[in-house]
C-alpha positions as CSV (number, residue, x, y, z in Angstrom):
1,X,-7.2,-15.9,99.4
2,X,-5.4,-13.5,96.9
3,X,-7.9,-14.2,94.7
4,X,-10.5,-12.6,96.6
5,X,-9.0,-9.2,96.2
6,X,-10.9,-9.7,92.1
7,X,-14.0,-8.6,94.0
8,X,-13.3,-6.2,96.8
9,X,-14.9,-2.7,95.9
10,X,-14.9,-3.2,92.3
11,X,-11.6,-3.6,91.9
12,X,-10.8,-5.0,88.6
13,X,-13.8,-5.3,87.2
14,X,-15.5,-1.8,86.6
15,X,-14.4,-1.5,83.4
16,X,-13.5,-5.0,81.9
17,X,-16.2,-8.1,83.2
18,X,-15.7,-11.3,82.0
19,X,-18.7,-10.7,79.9
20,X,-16.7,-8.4,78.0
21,X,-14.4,-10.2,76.8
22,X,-15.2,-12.8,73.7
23,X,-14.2,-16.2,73.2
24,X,-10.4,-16.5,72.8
25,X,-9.2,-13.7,74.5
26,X,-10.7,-10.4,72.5
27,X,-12.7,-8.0,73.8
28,X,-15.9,-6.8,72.8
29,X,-16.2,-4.4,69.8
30,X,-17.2,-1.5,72.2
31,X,-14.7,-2.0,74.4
32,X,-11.6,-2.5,71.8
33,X,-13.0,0.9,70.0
34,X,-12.4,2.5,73.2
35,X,-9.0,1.5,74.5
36,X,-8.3,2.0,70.8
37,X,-9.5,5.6,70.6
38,X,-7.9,6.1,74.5
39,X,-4.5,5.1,72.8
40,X,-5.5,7.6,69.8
41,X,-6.6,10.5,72.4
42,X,-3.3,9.8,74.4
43,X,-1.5,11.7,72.2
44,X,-1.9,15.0,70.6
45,X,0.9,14.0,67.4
46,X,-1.6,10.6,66.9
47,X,-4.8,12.6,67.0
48,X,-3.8,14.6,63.7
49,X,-2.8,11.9,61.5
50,X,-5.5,9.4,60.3
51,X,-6.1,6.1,61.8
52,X,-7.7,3.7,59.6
53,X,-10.1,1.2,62.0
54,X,-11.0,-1.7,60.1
55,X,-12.3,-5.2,60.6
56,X,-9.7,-6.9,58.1
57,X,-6.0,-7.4,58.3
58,X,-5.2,-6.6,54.9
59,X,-7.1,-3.6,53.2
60,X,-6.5,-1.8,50.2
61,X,-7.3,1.9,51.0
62,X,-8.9,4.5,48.2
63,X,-7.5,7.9,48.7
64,X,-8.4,10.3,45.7
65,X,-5.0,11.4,43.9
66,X,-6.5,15.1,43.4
67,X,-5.2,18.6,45.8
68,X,-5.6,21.2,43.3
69,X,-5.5,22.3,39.8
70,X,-7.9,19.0,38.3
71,X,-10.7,21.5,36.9
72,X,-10.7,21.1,32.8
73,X,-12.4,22.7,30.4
74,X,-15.9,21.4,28.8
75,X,-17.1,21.4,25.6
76,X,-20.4,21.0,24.8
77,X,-21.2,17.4,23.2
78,X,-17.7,16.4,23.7
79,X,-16.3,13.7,25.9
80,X,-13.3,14.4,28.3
81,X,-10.0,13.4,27.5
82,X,-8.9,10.6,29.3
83,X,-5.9,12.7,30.1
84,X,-8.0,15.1,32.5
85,X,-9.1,12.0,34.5
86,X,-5.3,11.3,34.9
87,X,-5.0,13.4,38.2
88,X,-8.0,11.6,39.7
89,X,-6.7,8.5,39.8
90,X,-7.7,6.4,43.2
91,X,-4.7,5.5,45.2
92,X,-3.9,4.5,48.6
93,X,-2.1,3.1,51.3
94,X,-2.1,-0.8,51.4
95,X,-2.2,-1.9,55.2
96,X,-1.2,-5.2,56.4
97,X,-1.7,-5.6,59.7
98,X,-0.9,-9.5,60.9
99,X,1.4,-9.2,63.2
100,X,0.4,-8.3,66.4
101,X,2.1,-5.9,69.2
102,X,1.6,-6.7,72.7
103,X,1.8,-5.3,76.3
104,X,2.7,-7.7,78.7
105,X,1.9,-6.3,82.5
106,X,1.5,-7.2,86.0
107,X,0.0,-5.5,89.1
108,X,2.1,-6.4,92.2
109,X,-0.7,-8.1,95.3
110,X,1.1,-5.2,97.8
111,X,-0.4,-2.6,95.3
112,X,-4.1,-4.6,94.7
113,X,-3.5,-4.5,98.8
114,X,-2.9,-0.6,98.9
115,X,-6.0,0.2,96.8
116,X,-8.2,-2.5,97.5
117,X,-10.8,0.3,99.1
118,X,-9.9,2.7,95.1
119,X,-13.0,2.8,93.4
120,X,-10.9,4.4,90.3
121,X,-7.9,2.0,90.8
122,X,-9.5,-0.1,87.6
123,X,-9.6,2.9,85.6
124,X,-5.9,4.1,86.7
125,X,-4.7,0.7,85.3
126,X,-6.3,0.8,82.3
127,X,-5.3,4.5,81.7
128,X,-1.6,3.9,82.3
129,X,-1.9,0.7,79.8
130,X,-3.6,3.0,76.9
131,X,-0.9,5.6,77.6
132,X,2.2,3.1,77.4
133,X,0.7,2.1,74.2
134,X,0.0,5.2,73.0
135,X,3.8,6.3,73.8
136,X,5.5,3.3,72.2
137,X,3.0,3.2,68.9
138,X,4.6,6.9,68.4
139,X,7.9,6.0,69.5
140,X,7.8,3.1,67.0
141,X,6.9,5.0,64.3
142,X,9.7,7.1,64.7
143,X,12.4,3.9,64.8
144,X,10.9,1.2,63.9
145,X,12.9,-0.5,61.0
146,X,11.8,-4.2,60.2
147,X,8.5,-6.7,60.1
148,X,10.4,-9.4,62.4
149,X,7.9,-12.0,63.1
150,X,10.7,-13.8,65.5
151,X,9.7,-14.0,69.4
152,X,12.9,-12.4,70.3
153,X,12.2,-9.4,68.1
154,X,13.8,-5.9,69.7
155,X,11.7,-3.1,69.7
156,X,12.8,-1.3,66.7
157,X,11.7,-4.6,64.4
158,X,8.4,-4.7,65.8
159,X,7.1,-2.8,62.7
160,X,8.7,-0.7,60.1
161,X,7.7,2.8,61.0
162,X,7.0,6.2,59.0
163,X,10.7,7.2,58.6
164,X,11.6,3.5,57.5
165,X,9.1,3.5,55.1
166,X,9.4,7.3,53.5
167,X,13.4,6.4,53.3
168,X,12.8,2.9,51.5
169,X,10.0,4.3,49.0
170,X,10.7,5.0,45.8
171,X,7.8,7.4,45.3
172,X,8.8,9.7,48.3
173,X,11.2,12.8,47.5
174,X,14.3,12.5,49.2
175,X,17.4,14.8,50.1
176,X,20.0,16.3,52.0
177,X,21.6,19.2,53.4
178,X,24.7,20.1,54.1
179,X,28.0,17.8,56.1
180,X,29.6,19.9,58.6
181,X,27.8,23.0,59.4
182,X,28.6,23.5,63.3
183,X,26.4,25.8,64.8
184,X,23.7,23.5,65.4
185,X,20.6,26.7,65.2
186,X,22.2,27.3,61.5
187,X,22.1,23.5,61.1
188,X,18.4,23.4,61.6
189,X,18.0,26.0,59.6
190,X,19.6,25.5,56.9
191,X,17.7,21.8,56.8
192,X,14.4,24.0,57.4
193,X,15.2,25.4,54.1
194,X,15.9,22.9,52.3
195,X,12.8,20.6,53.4
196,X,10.4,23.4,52.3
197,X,12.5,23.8,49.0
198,X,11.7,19.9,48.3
199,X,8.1,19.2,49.8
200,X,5.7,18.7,46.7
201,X,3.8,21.9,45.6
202,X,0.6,20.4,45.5
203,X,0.7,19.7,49.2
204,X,3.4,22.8,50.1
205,X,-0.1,24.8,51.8
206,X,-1.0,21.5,54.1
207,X,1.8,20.0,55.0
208,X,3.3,20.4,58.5
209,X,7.2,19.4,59.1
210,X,8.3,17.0,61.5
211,X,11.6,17.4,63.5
212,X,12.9,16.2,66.8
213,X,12.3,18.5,70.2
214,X,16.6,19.4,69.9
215,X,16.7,20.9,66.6
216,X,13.4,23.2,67.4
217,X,14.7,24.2,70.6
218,X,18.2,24.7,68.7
219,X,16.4,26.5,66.1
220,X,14.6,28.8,69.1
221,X,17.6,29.5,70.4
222,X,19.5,30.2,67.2
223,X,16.5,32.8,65.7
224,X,16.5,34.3,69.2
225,X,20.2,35.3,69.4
226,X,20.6,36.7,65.8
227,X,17.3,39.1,66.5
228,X,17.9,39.6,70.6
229,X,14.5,38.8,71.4
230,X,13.7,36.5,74.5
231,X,9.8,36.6,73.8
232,X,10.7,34.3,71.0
233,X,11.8,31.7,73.6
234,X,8.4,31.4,75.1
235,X,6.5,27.9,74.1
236,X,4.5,28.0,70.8
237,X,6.7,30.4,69.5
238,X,8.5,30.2,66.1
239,X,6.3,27.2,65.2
240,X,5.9,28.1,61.3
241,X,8.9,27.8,58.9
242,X,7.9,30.2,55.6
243,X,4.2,29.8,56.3
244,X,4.8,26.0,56.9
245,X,3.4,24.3,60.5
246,X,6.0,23.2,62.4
247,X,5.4,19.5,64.9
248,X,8.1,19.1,67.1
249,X,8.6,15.7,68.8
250,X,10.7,14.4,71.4
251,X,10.9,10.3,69.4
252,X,11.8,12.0,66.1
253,X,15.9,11.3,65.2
254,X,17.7,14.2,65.5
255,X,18.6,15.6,62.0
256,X,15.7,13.9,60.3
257,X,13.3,16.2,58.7
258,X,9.7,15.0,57.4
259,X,7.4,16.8,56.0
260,X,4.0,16.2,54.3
261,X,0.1,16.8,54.7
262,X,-0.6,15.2,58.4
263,X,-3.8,13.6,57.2
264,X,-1.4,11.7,54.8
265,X,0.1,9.9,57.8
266,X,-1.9,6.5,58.5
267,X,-1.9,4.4,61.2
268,X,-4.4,1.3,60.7
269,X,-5.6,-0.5,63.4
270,X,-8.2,-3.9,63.4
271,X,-10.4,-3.5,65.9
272,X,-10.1,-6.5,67.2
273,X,-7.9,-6.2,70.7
274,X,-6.8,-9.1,72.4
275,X,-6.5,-9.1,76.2
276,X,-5.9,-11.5,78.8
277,X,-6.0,-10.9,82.6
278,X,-5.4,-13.9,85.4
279,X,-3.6,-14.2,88.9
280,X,-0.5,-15.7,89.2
281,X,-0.1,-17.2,93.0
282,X,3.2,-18.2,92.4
283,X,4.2,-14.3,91.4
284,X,1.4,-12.8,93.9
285,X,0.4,-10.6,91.1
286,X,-2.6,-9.6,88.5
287,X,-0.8,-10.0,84.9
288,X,-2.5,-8.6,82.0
289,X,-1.7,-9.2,78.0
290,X,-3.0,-7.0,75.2
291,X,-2.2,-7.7,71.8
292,X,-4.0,-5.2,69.3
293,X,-2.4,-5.1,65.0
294,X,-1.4,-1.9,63.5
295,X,0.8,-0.6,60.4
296,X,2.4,2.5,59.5
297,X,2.0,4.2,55.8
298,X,1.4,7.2,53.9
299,X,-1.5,7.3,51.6
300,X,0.5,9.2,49.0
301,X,3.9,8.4,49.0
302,X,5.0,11.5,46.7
303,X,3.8,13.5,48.7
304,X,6.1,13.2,51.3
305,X,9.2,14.9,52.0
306,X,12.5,13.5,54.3
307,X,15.6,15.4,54.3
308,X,18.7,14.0,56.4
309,X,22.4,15.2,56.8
310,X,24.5,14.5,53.7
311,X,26.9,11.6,53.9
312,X,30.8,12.3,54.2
């Protein structure tokens, strides 16, 4: 019976018993902290920015609106001026995270066949699923553009992502550089330039800018043929612009710039993950569903930065 193959050597079960998952689907608190954290660790861009675990679908969070320059004189016997509290001010990203993303997967009976005698063939699966995850979560926080609750939605509406968000805010500093230029190294740049020129002074000594894998490379390239140096070609070179941490990423838009503090980047998650896992006889296959609630914000909107092309 295909069925039986749920038993053989541990397969399937070593890291997800039936006693681990919870009425209605969810698994265990332990367990849905660790494939959250495995989707987390999956990525070296998601393990800088901060994810927000939480309990709730809605949360207001408290972030202190303070970097530096907030000391004030004091005067013996005299109160503070409520303008000194000003800069302290408590605000914070507000996360809403009811719609739920989900993984649909299947596992083929040939392959439960082929590594029916795998002790690690439970963990494999469960790797590859946090890592798909992991990719996409990033992926759609580069081009995600809409909250569309429909069944149908396409990828990109799945959630409105960082870019989305910093583009739509009106708190967030926004501008261009210039239509036209042709070398692409100078484009880059010249768009370096003007991201530094535009990212909030308070932040200007934490923040790191973001920009797509291309324009580094054509930025490399570009800084290595106007000083003839092919050490400057090696990987982890050039990765500071005027003191300022460059991230390059391969889902970041070509010619989109963002820059701000990487702990200002949040990424809230309930840790609440929904799975279900059954065999299909008619398919011959082990399908999986995972269904886990995120949302994408910034804590402080002004202090982010995105620069784009300018319009014709």
């Amino acid at each position: 019976m295909p069925n039986d193959y749920l038993s053989l050597s541990g397969i399937l079960k070593s890291t997800t018993l039936p006693t681990d998952v919870q009425l209605g689907g969810v698994l265990t608190p332990a367990l849905s902290s660790t494939f959250i954290k495995a989707i987390r660790d999956n990525s070296s861009f998601l393990k800088k920015i901060t994810w927000d675990f939480t309990n709730k679908l809605t949360k207001k969070r408290s972030t202190p609106d303070a970097i530096e320059g907030v000391l004030v004189r004091h005067v013996a016997g005299e109160a503070a001026d409520e303008n000194q509290y000003a800069k302290l001010g408590v605000v914070g990203a507000e996360l809403n995270m009811v719609n739920t993303i989900e993984l649909n997967a299947k596992i083929a009976q040939e392959t439960l066949d082929d590594n029916k005698d795998n002790p690690m063939f439970e963990k494999e699966q469960s790797d590859s699923f946090s890592m798909t995850f992991s990719n996409d979560i990033l992926y759609l926080g580069m081009v995600g553009i809409a909250d569309n609750t429909d069944k149908t939605a396409p990828f990109n509406e799945l959630a409105k992502g960082w870019l989305t968000i910093a583009s739509e805010s009106t708190a967030t500093i926004k501008a261009t550089y210039p239509l036209g230029i042709v070398d692409e190294g100078e484009k880059v740049a010249t768009a370096l330039k003007v991201v530094y020129d535009n990212i909030d002074p308070d932040v200007k000594d934490n923040a790191t800018i973001i920009l797509s894998n291309q324009d580094y490379y054509s930025y490399v390239y570009y800084i290595q043929a106007l000083h003839q140096n092919t050490a400057l070609l090696k990987d982890g070179e050039l990765l500071m612009f005027l003191g300022v941490p460059l991230e390059p990423l391969k889902r970041m838009p070509i010619g989109t710039y963002l820059a701000t503090d990487l702990r200002n980047i949040i990424l809230g998650a309930v840790k609440k993950v929904a799975r279900r896992r059954w065999y299909n006889d008619e398919e011959s296959a082990l399908k999986y569903k995972f269904g886990i609630n995120l949302d994408y914000e910034f804590d402080i909107h002004k202090y982010v930065t995105i620069v784009t092309e300018a319009l014709a």
